[in-house]
Structures are given as C-alpha cells and as structure tokens.
VOGU-151104 format. One record per residue (C-alpha): residue number from 1; residue in one letter; y negated, z, x negated. Coordinates in nm, 4 decimals. Each point is the difference from the previous one (the first is absolute). Example, Ala and Ser with C-alpha at 12.3 -4.5 7.8 and 13.67 -1.06 7.14 Angstrom:
# VOGU-151104
k_r_Y_Z_X
1_a_0.4500_0.7800_-1.2300;
2_s_-0.3440_-0.0660_-0.1370;
END
This chain:
# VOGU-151104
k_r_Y_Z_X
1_x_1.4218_-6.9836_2.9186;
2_x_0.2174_0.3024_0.0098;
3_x_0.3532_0.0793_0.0250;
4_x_0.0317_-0.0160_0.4261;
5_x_0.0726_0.3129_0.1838;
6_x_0.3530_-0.1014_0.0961;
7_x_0.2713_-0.1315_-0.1764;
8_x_0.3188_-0.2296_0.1454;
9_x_0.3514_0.1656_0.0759;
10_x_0.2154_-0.2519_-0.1440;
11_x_0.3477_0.2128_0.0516;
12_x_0.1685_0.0315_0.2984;
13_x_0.0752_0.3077_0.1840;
14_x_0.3491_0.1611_-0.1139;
15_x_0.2052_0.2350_0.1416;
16_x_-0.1704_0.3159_-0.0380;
17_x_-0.3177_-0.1398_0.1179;
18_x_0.0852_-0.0979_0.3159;
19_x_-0.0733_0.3665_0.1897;
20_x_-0.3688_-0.1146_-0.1631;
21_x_0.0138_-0.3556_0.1600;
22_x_0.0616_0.1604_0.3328;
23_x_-0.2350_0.2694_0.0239;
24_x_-0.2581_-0.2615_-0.1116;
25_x_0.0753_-0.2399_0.3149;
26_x_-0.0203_0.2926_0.2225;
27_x_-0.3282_0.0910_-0.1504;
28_x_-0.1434_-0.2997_0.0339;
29_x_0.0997_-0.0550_0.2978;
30_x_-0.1521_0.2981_0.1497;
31_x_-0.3192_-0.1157_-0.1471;
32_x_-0.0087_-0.3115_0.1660;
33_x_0.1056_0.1935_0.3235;
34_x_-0.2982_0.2580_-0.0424;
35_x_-0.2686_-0.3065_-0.1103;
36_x_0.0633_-0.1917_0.2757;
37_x_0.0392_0.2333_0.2952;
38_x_-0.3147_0.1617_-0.1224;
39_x_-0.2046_-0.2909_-0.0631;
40_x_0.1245_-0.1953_0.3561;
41_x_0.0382_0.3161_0.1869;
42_x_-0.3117_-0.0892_0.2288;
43_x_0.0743_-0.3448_0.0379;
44_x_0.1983_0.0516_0.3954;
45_x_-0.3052_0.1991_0.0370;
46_x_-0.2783_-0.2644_0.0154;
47_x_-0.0007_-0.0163_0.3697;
48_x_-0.0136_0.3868_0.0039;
49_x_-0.2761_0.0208_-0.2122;
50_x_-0.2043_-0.2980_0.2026;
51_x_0.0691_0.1674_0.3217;
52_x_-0.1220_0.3338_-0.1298;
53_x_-0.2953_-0.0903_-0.2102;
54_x_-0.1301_-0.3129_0.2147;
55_x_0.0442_-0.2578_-0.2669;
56_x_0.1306_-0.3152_-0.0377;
57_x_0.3370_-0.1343_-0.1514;
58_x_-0.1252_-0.0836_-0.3060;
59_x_-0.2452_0.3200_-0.0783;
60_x_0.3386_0.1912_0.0897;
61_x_0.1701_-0.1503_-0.2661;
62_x_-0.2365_0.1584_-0.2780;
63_x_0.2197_0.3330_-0.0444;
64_x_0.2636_-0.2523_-0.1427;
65_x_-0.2212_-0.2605_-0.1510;
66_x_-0.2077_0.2223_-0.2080;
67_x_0.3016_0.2519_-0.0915;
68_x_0.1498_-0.3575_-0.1557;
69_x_-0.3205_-0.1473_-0.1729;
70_x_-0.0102_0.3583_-0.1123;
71_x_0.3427_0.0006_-0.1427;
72_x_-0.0706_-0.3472_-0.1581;
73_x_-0.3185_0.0968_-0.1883;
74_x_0.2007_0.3607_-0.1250;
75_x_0.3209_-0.2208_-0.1282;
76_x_-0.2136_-0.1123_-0.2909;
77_x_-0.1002_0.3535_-0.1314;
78_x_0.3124_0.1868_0.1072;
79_x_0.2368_-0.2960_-0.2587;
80_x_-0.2795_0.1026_-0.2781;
81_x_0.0223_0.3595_0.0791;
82_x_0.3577_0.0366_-0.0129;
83_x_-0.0111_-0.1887_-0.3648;
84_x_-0.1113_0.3501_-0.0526;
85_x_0.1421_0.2815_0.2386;
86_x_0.3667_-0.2249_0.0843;
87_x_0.1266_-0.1351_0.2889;
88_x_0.1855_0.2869_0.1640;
89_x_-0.2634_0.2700_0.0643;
90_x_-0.2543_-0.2575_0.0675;
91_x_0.2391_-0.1503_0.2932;
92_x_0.0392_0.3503_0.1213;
93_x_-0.3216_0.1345_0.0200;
94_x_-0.0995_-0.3231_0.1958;
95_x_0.2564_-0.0052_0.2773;
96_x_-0.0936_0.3870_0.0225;
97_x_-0.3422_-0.0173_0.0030;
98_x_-0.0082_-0.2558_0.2050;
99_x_0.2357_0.1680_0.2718;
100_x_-0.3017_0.3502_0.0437;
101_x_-0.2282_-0.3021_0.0619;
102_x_0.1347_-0.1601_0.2712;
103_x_0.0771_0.3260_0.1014;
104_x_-0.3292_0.0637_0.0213;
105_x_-0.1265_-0.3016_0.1748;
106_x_0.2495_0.1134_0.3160;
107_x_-0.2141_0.2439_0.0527;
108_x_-0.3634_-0.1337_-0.0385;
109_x_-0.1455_-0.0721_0.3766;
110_x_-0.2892_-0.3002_-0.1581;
111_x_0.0909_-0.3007_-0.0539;
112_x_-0.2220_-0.0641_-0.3161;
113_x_0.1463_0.3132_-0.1801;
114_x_0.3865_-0.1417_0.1267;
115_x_-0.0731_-0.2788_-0.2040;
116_x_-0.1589_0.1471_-0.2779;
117_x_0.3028_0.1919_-0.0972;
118_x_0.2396_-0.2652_0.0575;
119_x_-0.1617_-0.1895_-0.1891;
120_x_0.0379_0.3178_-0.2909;
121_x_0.3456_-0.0147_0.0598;
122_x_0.0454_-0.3558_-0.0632;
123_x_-0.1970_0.0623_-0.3031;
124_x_0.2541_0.2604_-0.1242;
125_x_0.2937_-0.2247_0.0853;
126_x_-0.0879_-0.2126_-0.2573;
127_x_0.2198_0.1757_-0.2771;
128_x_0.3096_-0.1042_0.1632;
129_x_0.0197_-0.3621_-0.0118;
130_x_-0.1949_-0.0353_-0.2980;
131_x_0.2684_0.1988_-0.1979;
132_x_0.3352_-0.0727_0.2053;
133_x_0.0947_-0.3745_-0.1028;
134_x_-0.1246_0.1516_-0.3660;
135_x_0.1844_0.3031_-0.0125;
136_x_0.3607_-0.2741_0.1459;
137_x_-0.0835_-0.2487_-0.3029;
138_x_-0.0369_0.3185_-0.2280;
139_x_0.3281_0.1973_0.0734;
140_x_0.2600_-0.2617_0.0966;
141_x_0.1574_-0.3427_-0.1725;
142_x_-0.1135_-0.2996_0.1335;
143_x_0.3386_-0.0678_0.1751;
144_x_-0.0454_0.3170_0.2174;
145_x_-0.3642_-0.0631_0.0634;
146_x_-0.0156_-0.2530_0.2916;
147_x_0.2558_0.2550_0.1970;
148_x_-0.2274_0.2958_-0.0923;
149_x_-0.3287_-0.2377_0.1181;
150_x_0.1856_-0.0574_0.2759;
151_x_0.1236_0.3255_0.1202;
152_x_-0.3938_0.1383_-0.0503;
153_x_-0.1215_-0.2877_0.2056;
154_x_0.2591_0.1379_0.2716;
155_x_-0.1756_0.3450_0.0168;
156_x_-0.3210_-0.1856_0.0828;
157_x_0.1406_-0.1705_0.2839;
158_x_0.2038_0.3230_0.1161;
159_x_-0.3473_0.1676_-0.0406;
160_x_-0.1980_-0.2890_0.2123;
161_x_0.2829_0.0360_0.2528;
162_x_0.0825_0.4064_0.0238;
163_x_-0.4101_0.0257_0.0488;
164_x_-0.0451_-0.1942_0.2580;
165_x_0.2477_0.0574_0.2306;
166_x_-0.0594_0.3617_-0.0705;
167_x_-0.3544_-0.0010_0.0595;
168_x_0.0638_-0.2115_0.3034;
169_x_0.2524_0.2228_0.1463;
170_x_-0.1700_0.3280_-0.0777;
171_x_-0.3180_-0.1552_0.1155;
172_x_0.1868_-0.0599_0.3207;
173_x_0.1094_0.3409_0.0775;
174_x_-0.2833_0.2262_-0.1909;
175_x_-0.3078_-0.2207_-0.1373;
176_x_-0.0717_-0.1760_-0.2308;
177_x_-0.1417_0.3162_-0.2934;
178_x_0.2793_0.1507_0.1085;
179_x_0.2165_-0.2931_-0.1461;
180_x_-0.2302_-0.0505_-0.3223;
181_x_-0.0198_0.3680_-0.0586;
182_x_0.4394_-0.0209_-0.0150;
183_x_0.0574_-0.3075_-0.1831;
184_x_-0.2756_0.1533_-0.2247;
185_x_0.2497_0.3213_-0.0669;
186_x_0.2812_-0.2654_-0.0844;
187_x_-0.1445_-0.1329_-0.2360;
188_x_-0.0526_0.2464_-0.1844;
189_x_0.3280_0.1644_-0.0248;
190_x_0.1170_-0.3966_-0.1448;
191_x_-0.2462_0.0649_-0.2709;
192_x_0.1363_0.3292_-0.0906;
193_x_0.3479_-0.1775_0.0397;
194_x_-0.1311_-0.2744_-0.2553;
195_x_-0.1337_0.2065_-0.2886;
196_x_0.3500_0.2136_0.0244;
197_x_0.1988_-0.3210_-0.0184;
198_x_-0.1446_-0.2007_-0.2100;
199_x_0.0572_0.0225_-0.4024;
200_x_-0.2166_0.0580_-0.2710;
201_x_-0.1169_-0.3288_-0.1626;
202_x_0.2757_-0.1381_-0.2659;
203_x_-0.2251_-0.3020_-0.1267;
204_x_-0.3988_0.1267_0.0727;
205_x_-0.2207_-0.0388_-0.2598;
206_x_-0.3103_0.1884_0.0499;
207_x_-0.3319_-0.1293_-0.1143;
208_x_-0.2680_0.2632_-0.0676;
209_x_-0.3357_-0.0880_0.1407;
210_x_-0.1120_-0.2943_0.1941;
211_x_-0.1196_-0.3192_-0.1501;
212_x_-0.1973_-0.1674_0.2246;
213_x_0.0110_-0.3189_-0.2220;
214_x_0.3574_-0.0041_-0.0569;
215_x_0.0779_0.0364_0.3878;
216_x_-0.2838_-0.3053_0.0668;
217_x_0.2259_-0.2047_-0.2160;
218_x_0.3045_0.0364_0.1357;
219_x_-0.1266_-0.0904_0.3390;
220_x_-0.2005_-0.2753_-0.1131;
221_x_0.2856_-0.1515_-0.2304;
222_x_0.2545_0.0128_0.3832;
223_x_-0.3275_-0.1801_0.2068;
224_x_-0.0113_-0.2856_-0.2900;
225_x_0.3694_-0.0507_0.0551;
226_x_0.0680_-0.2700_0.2841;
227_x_0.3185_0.1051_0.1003;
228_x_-0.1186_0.3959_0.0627;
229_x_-0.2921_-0.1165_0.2144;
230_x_0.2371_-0.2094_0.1931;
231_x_0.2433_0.2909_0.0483;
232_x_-0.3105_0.2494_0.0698;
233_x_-0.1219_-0.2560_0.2804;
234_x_0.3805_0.0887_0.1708;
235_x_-0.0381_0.3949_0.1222;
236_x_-0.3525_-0.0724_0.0798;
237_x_0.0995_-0.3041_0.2438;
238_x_0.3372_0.1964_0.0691;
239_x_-0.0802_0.3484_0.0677;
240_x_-0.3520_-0.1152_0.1821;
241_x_0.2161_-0.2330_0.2760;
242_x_0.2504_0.2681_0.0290;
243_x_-0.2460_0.2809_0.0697;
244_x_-0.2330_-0.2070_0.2666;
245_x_0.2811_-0.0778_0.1977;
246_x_0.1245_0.4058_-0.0150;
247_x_-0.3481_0.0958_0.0862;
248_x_-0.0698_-0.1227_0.2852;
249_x_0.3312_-0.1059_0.1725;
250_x_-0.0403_0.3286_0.1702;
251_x_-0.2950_-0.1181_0.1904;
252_x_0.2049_-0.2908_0.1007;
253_x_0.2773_0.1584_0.0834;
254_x_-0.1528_0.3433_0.1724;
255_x_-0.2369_-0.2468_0.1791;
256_x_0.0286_-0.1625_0.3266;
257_x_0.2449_-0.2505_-0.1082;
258_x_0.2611_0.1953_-0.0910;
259_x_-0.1294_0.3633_0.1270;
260_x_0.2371_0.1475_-0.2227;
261_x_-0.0486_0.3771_-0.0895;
262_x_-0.0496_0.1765_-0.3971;
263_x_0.4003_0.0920_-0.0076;
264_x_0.0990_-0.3534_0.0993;
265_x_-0.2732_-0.1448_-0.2202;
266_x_0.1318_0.2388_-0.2708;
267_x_0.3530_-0.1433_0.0754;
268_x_-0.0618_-0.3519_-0.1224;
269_x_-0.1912_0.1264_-0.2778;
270_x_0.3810_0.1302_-0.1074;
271_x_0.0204_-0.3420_-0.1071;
272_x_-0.0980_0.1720_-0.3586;
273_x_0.3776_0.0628_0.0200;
274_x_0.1010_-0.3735_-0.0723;
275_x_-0.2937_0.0249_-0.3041;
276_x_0.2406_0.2862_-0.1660;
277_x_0.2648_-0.2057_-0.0173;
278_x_-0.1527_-0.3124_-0.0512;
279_x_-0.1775_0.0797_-0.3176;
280_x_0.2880_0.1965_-0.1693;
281_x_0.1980_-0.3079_0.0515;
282_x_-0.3151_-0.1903_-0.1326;
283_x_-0.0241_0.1276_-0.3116;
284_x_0.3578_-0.0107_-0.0844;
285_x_-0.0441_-0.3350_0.1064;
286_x_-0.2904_-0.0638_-0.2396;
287_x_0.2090_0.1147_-0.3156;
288_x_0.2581_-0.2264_0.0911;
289_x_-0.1746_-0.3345_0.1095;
290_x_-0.3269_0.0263_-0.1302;
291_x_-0.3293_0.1416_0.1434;
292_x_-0.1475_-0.3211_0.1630;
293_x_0.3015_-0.0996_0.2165;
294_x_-0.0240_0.3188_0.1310;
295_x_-0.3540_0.0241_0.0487;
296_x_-0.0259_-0.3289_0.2044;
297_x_0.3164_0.0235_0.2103;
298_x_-0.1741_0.3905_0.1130;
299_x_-0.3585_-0.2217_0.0634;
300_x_0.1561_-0.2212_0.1909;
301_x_0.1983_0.2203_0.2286;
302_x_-0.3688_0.1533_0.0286;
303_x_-0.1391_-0.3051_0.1378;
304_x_0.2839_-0.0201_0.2477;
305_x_-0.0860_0.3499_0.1539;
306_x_-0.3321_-0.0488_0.0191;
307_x_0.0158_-0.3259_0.1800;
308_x_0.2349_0.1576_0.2903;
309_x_-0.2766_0.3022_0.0435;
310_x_-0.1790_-0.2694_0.1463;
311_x_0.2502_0.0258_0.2947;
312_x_-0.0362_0.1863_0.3285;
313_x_0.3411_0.1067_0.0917;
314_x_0.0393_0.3651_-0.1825;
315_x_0.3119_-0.0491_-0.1493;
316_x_-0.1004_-0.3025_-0.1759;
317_x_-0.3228_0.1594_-0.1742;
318_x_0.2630_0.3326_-0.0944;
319_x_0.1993_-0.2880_-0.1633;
320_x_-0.3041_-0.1146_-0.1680;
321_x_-0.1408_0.3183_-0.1199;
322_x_0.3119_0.0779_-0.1144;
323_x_0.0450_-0.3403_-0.2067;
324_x_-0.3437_0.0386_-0.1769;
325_x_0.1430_0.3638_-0.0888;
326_x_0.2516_-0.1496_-0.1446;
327_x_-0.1615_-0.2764_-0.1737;
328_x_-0.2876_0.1912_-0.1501;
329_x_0.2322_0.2969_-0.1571;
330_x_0.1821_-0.3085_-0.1743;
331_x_-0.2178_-0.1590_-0.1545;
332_x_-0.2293_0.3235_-0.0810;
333_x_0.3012_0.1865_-0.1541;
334_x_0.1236_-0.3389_-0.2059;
335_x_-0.3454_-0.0586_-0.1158;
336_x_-0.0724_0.3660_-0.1098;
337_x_0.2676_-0.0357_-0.2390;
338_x_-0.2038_-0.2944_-0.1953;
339_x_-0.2808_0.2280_-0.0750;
340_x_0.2075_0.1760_-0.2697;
341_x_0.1224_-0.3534_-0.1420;
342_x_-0.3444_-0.1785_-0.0084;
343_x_-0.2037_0.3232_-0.1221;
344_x_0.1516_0.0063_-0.3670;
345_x_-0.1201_0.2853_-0.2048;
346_x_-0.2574_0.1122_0.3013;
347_x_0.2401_0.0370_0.3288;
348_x_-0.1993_0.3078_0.1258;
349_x_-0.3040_-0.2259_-0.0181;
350_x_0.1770_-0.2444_0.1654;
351_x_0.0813_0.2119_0.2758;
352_x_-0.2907_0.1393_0.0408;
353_x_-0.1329_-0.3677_0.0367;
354_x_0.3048_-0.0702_0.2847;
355_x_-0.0620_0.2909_0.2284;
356_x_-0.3927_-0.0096_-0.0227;
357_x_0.1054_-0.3560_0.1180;
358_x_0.2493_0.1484_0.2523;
359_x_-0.2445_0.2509_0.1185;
360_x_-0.3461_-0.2022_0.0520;
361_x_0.2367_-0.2345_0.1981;
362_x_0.0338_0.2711_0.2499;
363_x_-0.3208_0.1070_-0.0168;
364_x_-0.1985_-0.3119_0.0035;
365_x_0.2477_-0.2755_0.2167;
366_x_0.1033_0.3294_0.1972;
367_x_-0.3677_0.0611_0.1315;
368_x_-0.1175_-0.3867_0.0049;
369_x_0.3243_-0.0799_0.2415;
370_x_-0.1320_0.2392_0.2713;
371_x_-0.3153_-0.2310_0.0676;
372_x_0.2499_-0.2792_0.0708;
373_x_0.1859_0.2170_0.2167;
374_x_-0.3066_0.1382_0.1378;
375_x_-0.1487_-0.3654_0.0904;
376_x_0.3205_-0.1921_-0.0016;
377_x_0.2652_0.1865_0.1266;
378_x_0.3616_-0.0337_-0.1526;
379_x_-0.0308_-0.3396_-0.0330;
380_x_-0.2520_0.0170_-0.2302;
381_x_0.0893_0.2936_-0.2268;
382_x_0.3946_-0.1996_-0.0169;
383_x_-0.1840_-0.2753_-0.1086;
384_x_-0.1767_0.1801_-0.2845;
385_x_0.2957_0.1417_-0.1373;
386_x_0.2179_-0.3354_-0.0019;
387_x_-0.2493_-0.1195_-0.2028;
388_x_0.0505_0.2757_-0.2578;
389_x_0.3212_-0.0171_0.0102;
390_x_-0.0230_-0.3670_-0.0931;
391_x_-0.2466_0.0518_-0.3159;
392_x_0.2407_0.2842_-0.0948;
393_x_0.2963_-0.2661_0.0422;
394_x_-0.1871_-0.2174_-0.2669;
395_x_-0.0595_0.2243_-0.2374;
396_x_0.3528_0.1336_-0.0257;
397_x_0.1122_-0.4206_-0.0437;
398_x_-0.2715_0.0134_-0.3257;
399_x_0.2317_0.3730_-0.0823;
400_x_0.3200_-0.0966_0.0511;
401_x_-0.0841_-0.3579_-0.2067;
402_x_-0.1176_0.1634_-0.2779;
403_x_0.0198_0.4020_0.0020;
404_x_0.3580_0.0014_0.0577;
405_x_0.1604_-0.2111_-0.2997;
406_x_-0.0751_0.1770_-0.3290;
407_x_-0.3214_0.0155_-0.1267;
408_x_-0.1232_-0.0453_-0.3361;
409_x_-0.1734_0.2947_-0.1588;
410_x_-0.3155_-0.1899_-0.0145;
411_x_0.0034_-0.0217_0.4277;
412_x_0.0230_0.3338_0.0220;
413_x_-0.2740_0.2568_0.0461;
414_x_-0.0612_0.1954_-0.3206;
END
C-alpha cells in the first residue's frame, strides 16, 4: 500500500509557533460555528414550515434530515478529495458554498424545491468535517490535540446555539426567510474569516489522483477492527438521541402544554451555551484521564436529562434539556479525539467513517423519532432515546476496557 497522505507531528509547538496554534483554534472554531448554524439553522423552524406547508412533524423535519444524510454520504468523497486538493480550500469552499445555498432556499416559495436545495447544501457541507479532525491530527502534537478537538467541537455547539435562537428571534419579529436569508449572510463572512486565519498546511502530503482501491482498503481495514466499529456505533447513537430530542421539543414546548412562543423556545435552546464549555473542558479532560472515563461520565449525565424531559413542570424539562446538552458534547468531544488514536496510518479514513456515523445518526434516528412523537407523544420519543443512550453506554464500557490502555500495533487499524 502506499505511503498515507498524512504524516504524525511528533514535536511540540515552541515558541515561535504559538501565533500559528492560535490562529488555528480560531479557525477551526469558526468552522464548527458556520457547519453547525448552517446545517441546524431550520431546526426551530419545523413548526413554521408545518404550519405553512400543511405537513406533519415528521415530513417537516426533511430540510434537516436530508441536508444530514446528505452531509454523511459527501464526508466519504470530500476525505478522498482533499488527499488531493488539501484540507484548507476544500473546508472553505464548503462552508461558502454552502452559505449561497441556504441562501437560496430562503427565498424559494415550494416546499419540494426548499428541500431540494437544502439538501445541496448539506451535500456541500460535507468538506468540513471530513477534513477538520484531519487537518487538528495533521498540524498539532498530540498533547495539544484533545484542546484543539475540543475547542472545534465548541464552535459546533456555539453554531447549534447562535442559529437557533437567532432564527427564533428573527422569526419572531420578521419571518422566518427573513431569518434564514441573515444567518445565511453570517455565515459566510465566518468562511471568509476562516480561509484568512487559518495557515497553510505544515505536514500535508498530497496524493495525486484517486485510488479507488487504496481508499476501499483503508475503510475496510477500520470496519474489520472491533474496537472502531464500537466507537463508530457512539456518534450514531449519540448525535441521533441528541438531535430527536432538539427537533421536536419545539412542538412540545410551542404546543398547548407549554404555549411558549419561537424567542422563548429559542431561549432554552441557549442551552448550546453549557455544550461550549462543556466540551472544551471535555477534551482537556480526555488527554488527562483517558477517553472512556470521559465518554461515559458525559453518557450518563445524558441519560439523566433525558429522563427529567419526561417532566411537566417547565423548569424541570429546561434542566433536562440542558443536562443532555451537556452530556452529549462530553462524550462526543472525548470520543472524537479516539478517532485519530485508533485510525493509525488512515485517520482521515477514520474520520470519514466517524462523522458518516455521526451524520446518518441524525438523519436516520432524527426522522424515525418523529413517528414516536407523532403516535406516542413525549413519552414515547424519551423512551426511544434512553434506550440509545443505554447501547451507546455499552459500547463506550467495551472502549474504555480495551481502546483506552495501549494497544498493540497488531489491534490497530492499518
């Protein structure tokens, strides 16, 4: 097989490569900021859009669950691509591109042709993630790393949370194109932000031409090894429980139980907030006691939050929203780091394998949980997700048992 397209930065940073360091985090994060709020920018407006088009909670779901099956199918040829073209101007053409076409879909009165090109930009989004985690293990020593993982899983939450409350708010006062048509424009200056900020590749090594075979391998060789398909079985569980519970708490909560309006719906969605913080600390944390620790303690404060949605005093399902915010940005940002430590020689393939993973999750459990709500009520779609949240629980005990002491090279994807 041939040389891989990346090789390992085994120095730390010194001195005079600090400045670098720091324009890296802010780069990264503003990716993360522009993935997320673009992706999950129509998520407070699922109501909207079933009020509008006469359709049902989970049809309204399908300009965010086919923008992320989308985004899950494009991972695997944007990690091959950039083998070729590198990571930076493939991360910034997709966050751009991406931003004119949800831009565009403010604007389109049809539903079908709304979903069409949300679905396009969710396509185009798939450069980001597929390159970020890469581009971290590429450019920075493994002690810096589960910071830097960290800090980019941060922008996603401050993403997820600046989109929805301003969508909700704008959508409030103006309507809701209005409010896609303006997060749209923000997103697109953080792109232009991003390719200004972030450096040149130190460490790329580009590959010319695209070997279909060699690419087949790599994946094959991670989906052989029983410790990556336990870790790849965590963001789909994760992300999927996570995302059904954000999608359609604002039914619940705008309904007649609660009556609340978008801005106060958009209000506890600024329980993103506690996710910034929460996995910055994480994967600190991670470097410092070990990925599964981490993972579980995050998976279990998950379980907690869902369990108290199941109440019907407000405060207490704020409290549990906010807990499962909490929880899943944990373990998500703790277990993000393994990808680079179980992928050996092929991380990017890896990673591509962890966010299609990630990314069907949302898709798949994301549109599957509205029939429970739909027939079931809360009840029902709590249930579902406790039950993820349990399978998820066991397969970061197999992780932590045997991914996080060291491995021998033979265990190891190759």
């Amino acid at each position: 097989m041939s040389t891989p397209a990346c090789r390992p930065v085994s120095a730390g940073l010194d001195a005079t490569a600090a400045p670098a360091l720091g324009r890296i985090r802010i780069a990264l994060f503003l990716a993360g900021f522009a993935t997320f709020s673009l992706l999950y920018s129509v998520q407070p407006l699922l109501p909207e859009f079933a009020r509008e088009f006469g359709i049902d909670a989970a049809t309204s779901s399908l300009p965010l669950s086919l923008p992320t099956g989308a985004l899950a199918l494009a991972i695997f040829c944007a990690g091959a691509v950039s083998e070729n073209l590198g990571r930076r101007g493939l991360m910034f053409v997709s966050i751009a591109l991406a931003a004119v076409l949800n831009l565009i879909a403010a604007c389109l009165p049809h539903w079908g042709a709304l979903v069409l090109v949300r679905t396009l930009s969710g396509l185009a989004l798939g450069g980001v993630p597929a390159v970020a985690m890469v581009y971290l293990a590429e450019e920075l020593p493994a002690s810096k790393l589960g910071a830097a993982t960290g800090l980019y899983v941060a922008g996603n939450a401050f993403g997820g949370m600046c989109g929805r409350i301003l969508m909700s708010v704008l959508t409030d006062h103006y309507d809701w194109r209005v409010a896609l048509a303006t997060l749209s424009l923000l997103d697109l200056l953080c792109a232009l932000a991003f390719v200004w900020l972030l450096p040149p590749s130190r460490n790329f090594v580009r590959r010319n031409g695209i070997n279909l075979r060699y690419h087949l391998r790599a994946w094959s060789g991670h989906l052989r090894n029983r410790y990556l398909r336990w870790l790849f079985a965590l963001p789909f569980l994760l992300m999927g429980t996570f995302v059904s519970v954000y999608n359609y708490a604002g039914f619940r909560l705008g309904g007649p139980e609660f009556g609340l309006s978008q801005s106060q719906i958009g209000l506890i969605f600024s329980a993103y907030v506690f996710g910034i913080v929460s996995s910055s600390v994480a994967g600190a944390a991670s470097d410092r006691f070990g990925r599964g620790p981490v993972v579980q303690a995050g998976i279990a404060v998950g379980l907690l939050g869902v369990a108290l949605t199941l109440a019907h005093a407000l405060p207490v399902v704020v409290i549990g929203i906010v807990l499962l915010t909490i929880g899943f940005f944990i373990s998500h940002s703790a277990a993000s780091a393994w990808v680079s430590r179980l992928g050996g020689a092929h991380r990017s393939h890896a990673a591509s394998l962890y966010l299609l993973a990630y990314y069907v999750g949302a898709s798949v459990i994301g549109s599957v949980s509205g029939a429970f709500w739909q027939h079931g009520g809360w009840a029902a779609l709590a249930g579902f997700c406790l039950g993820l949240l349990a399978l998820a629980w066991v397969a970061a005990r197999v992780l932590r048992r045997g991914a996080d002491d060291p491995l021998p090279q033979g265990r190891v994807a190759s």
